[in-house]
VEXDREN-2710 file (C-alpha; in Angstrom, 1 decimal):
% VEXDREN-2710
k/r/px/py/pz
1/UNK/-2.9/-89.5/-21.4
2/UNK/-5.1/-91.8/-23.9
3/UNK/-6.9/-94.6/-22.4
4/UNK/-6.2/-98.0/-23.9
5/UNK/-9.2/-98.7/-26.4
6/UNK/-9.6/-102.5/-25.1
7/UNK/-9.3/-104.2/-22.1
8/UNK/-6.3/-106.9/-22.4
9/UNK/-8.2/-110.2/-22.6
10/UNK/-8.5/-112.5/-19.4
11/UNK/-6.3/-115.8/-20.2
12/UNK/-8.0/-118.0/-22.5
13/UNK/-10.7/-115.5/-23.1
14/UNK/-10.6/-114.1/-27.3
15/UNK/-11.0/-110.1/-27.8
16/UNK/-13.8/-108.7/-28.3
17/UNK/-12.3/-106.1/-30.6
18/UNK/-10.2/-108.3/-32.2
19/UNK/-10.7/-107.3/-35.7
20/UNK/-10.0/-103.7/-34.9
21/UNK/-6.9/-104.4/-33.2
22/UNK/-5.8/-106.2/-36.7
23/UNK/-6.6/-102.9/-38.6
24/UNK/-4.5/-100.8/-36.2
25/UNK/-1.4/-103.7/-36.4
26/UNK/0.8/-101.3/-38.6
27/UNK/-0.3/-97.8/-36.9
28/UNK/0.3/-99.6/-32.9
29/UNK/4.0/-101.1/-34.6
30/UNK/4.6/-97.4/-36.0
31/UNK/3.5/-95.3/-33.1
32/UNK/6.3/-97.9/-31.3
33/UNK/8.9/-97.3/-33.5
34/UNK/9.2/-100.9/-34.6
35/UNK/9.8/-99.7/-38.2
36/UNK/11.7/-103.5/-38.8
37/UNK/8.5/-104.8/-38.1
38/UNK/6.1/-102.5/-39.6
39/UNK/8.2/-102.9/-43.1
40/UNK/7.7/-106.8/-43.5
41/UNK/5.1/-107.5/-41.0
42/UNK/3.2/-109.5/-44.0
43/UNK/6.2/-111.1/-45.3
44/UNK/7.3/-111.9/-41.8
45/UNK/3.8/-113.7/-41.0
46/UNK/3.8/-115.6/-44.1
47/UNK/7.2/-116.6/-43.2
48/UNK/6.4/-118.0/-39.2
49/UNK/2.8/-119.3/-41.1
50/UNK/4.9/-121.7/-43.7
51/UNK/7.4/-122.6/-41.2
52/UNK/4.5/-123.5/-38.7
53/UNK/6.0/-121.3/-35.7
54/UNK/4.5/-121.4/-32.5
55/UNK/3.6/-117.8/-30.9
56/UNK/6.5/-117.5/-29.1
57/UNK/9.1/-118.4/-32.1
58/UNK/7.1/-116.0/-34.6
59/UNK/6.9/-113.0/-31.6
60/UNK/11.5/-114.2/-31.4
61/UNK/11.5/-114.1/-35.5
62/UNK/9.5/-110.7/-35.5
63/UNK/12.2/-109.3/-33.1
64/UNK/15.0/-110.5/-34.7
65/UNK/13.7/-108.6/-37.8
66/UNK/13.4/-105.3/-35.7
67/UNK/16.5/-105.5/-34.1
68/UNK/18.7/-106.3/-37.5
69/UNK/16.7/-103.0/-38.9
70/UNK/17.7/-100.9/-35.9
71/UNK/21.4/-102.1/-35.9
72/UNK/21.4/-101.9/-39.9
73/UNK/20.1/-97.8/-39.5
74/UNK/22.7/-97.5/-36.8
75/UNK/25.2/-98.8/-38.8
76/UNK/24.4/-96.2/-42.0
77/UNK/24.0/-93.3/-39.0
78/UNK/27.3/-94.1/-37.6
79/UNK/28.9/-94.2/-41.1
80/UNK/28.2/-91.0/-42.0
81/UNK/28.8/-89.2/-39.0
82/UNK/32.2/-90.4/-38.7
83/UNK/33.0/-88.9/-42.2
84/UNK/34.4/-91.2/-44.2
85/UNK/36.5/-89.7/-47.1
86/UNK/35.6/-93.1/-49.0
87/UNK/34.6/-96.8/-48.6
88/UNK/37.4/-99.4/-47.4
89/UNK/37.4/-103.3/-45.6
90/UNK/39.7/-104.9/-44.4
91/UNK/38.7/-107.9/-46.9
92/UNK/39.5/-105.1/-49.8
93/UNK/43.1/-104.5/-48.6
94/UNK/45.9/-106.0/-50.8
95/UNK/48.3/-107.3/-48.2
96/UNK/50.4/-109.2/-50.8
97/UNK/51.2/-106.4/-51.9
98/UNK/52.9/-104.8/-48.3
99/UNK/54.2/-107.6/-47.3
100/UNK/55.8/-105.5/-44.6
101/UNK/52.4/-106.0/-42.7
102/UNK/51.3/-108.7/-40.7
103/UNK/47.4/-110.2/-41.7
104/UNK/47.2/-111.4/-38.3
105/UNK/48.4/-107.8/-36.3
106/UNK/45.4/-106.2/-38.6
107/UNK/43.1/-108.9/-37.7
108/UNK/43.6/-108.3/-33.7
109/UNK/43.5/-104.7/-34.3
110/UNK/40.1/-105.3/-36.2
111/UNK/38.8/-107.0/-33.0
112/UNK/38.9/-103.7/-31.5
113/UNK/40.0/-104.6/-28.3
114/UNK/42.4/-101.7/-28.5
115/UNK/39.6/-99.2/-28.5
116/UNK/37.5/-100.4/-26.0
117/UNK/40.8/-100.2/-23.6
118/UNK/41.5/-96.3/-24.6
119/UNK/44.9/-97.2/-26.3
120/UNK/46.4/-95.2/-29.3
121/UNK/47.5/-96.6/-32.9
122/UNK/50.3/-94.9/-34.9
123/UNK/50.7/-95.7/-38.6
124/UNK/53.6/-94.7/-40.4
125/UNK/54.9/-95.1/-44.0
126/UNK/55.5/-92.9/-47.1
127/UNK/52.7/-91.7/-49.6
128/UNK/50.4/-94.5/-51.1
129/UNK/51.3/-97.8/-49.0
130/UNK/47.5/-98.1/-47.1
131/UNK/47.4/-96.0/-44.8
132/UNK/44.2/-94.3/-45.3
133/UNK/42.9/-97.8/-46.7
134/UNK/43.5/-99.5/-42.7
135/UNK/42.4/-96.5/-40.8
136/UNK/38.9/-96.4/-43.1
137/UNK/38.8/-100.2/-42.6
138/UNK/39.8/-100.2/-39.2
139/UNK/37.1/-97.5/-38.4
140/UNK/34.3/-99.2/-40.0
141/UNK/34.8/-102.6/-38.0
142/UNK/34.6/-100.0/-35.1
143/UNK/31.8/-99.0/-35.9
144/UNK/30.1/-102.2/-36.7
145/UNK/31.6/-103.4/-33.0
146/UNK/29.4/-99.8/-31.8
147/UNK/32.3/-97.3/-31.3
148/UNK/31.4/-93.9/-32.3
149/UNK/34.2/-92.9/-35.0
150/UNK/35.1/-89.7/-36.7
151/UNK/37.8/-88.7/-39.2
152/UNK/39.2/-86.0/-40.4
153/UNK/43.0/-85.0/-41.9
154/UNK/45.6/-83.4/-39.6
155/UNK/45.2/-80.1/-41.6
156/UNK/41.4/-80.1/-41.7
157/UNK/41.6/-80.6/-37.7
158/UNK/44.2/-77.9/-37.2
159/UNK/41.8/-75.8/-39.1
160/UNK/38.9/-76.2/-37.0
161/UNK/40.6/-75.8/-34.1
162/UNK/42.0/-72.8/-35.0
163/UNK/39.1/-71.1/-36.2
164/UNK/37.4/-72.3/-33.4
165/UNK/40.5/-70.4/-31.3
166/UNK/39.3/-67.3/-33.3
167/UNK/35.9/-66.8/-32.6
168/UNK/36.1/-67.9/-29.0
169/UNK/34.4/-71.4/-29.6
170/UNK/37.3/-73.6/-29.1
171/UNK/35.7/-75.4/-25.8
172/UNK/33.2/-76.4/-28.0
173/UNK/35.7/-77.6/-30.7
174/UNK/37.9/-79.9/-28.3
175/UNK/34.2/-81.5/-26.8
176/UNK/33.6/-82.4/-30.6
177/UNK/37.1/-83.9/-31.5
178/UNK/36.9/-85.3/-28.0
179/UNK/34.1/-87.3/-28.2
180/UNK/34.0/-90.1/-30.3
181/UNK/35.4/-93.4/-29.0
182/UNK/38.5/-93.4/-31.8
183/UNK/39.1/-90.1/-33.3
184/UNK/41.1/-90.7/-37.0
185/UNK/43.9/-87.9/-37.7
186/UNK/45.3/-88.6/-41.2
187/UNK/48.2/-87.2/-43.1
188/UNK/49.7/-85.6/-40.2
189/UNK/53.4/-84.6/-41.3
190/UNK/53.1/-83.6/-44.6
191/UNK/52.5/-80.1/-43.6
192/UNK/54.7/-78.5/-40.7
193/UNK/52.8/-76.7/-37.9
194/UNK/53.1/-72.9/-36.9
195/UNK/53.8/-72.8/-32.9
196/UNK/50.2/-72.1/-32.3
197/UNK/48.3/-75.2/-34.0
198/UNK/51.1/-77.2/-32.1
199/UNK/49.8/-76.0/-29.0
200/UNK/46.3/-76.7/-30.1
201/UNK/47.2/-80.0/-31.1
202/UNK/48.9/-80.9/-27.9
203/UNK/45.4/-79.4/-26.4
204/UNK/43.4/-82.0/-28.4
205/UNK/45.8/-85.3/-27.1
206/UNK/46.1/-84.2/-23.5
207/UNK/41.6/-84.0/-23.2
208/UNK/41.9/-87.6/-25.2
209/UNK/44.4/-89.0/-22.9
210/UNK/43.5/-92.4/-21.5
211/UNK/39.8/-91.3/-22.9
212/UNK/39.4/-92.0/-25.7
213/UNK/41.3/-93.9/-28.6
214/UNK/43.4/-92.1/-31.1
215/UNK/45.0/-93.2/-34.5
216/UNK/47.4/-90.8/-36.5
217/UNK/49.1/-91.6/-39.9
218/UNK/52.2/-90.1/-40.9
219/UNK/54.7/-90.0/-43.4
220/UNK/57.0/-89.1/-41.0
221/UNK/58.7/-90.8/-38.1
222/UNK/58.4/-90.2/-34.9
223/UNK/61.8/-89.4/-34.3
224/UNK/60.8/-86.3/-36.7
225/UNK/57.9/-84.8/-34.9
226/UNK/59.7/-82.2/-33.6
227/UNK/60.1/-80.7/-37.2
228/UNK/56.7/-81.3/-37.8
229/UNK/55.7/-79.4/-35.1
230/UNK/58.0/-77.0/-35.3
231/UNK/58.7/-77.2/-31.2
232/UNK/60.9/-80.8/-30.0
233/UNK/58.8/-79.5/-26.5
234/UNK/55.4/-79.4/-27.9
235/UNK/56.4/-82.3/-30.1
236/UNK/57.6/-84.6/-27.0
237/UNK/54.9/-83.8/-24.6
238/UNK/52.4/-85.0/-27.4
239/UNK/54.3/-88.5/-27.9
240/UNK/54.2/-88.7/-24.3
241/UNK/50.7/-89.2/-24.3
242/UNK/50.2/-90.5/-27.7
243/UNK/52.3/-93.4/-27.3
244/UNK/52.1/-94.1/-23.3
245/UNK/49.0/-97.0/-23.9
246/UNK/49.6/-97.0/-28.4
247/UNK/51.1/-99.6/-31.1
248/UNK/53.0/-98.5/-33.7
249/UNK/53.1/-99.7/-36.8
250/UNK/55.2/-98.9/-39.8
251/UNK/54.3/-99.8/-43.6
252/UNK/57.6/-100.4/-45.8
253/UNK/57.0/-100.9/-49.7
254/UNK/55.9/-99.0/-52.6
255/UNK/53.2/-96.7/-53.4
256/UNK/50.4/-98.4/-54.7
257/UNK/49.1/-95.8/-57.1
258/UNK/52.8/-95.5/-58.9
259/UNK/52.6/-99.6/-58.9
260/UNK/48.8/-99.3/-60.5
261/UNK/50.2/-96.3/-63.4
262/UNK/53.7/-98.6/-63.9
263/UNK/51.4/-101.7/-64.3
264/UNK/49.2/-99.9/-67.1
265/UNK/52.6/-97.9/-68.6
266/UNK/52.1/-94.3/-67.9
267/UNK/55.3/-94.1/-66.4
268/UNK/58.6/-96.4/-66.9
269/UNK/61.0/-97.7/-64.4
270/UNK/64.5/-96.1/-63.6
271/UNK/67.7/-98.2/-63.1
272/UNK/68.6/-98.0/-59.2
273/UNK/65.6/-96.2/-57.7
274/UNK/64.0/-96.4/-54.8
275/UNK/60.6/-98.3/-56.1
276/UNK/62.5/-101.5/-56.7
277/UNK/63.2/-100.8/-60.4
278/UNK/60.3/-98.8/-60.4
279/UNK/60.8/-95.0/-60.4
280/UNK/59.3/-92.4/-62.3
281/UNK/60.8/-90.8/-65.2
282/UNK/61.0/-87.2/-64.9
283/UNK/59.2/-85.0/-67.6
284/UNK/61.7/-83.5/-70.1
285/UNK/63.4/-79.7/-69.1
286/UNK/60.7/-77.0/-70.2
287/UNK/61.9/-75.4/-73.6
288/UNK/63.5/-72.0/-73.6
289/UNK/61.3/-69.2/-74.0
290/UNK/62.6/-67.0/-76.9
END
């Protein structure tokens, strides 16, 4: 191991080297890893010099620049490892527009205290209402709060899982899935599952169970797992666990990507439907081939 090149100074006695210590500022703050630092050291000085700081509120202001650059690059790492599909708040989320959905229920379940106790959250609702949009924004305040997320889709999980099956790596597969603090399943339902991916799912919820934090959206209800499982068996040991320590919430209202095409015309409302006067016309029969 390298010997310090100066002696530390006795108390009240000035460096001898203190110039060369000056020169090696930047390369000491690098080889420490104090990149928030190293990046506005200058600015940083010139900022304690105006205000007048004394050592010890210049040595706190330099800090609080290192550790707002560590949690900001922890932030960005986080982000992408939980694979995002896209970028959603909370603050972006119309609720006006479901008012099926309770502001303050969303803002208790952006406090998080749900994750940090292991529990589960179920959202269900048809196509288009926000479910994505919440579990996005729900993951990022996660995140922010220093849970480790991931997402995926229900059939990009039941991929994995069974390719993992395949080539004898699915031990390896569950540890992944298992791992983060809240694991995001989306669009479970809108496929049904052969007996097989059941079984793996079931596999993936009983390793999470009172572990780690789960939240599924589906377009289906509970009620209709068993279809969507193909096995009411499978289907009720998974709720079992799922929804033992879970809230469930359920989004009523309209899609809002047919509300967005209605709103600029591409398609026109039909008397009685479903979307509140707002269903889509269906495109004319194909003509006869002659």
């Amino acid at each position: 191991m390298s010997q310090p090149r100066t002696k530390p100074p006795a108390a009240g006695e000035r460096p001898a080297e203190l110039a060369s210590l000056v020169a090696e500022l930047e390369p000491m703050l690098q080889r420490l890893r104090l990149t928030g630092m190293c990046e506005q050291l200058d600015n940083l000085l010139d900022d304690a010099a105006r205000h007048q700081m004394t050592l010890r509120e210049a040595l706190a202001w330099l800090c609080a620049a290192e550790v707002s650059r560590k949690d900001r690059s922890r932030f960005e790492m986080a982000m992408r490892m939980a694979r995002f599909p896209c970028v959603r708040t909370l603050e972006g989320f119309e609720f006006e527009a479901q008012p099926s959905i309770d502001p303050g229920v969303i803002r208790e379940l952006a406090s998080c205290r749900w994750i940090a106790n292991g529990d589960n959250l179920v959202l269900l609702g048809p196509p288009g209402v926000g479910k994505t949009h919440l579990e996005v924004a729900l993951g990022r305040e996660a995140i922010r709060l220093g849970h480790s997320v991931l997402f995926c889709t229900a059939a990009e999980l039941i991929a994995n899982l069974t390719r993992a099956q395949q080539q004898g790596d699915l031990a390896r597969a569950l540890s992944t899935y298992g791992k983060p603090k809240l694991l995001i399943i989306d669009e479970l339902g809108y496929l049904p599952l052969e007996h097989q991916a059941a079984y793996l799912f079931f596999q993936l919820i009983s390793r999470r169970y009172e572990q780690g934090s789960v939240l599924i959206s589906s377009n289906r209800a509970v009620t209709e797992w068993g279809e969507v499982f193909g096995d009411q068996v499978v289907a009720t040991a998974i709720l079992d666990r799922l929804l033992h320590h879970s809230q469930v919430l359920t989004i009523r209202g309209d899609s809002y990507r047919l509300k967005e095409k209605r709103r600029s015309g591409l398609i026109r409302p039909v008397a009685g439907s479903s979307l509140a006067g707002g269903g889509v016309v269906p495109p004319p029969p194909p003509a006869k081939e002659v």
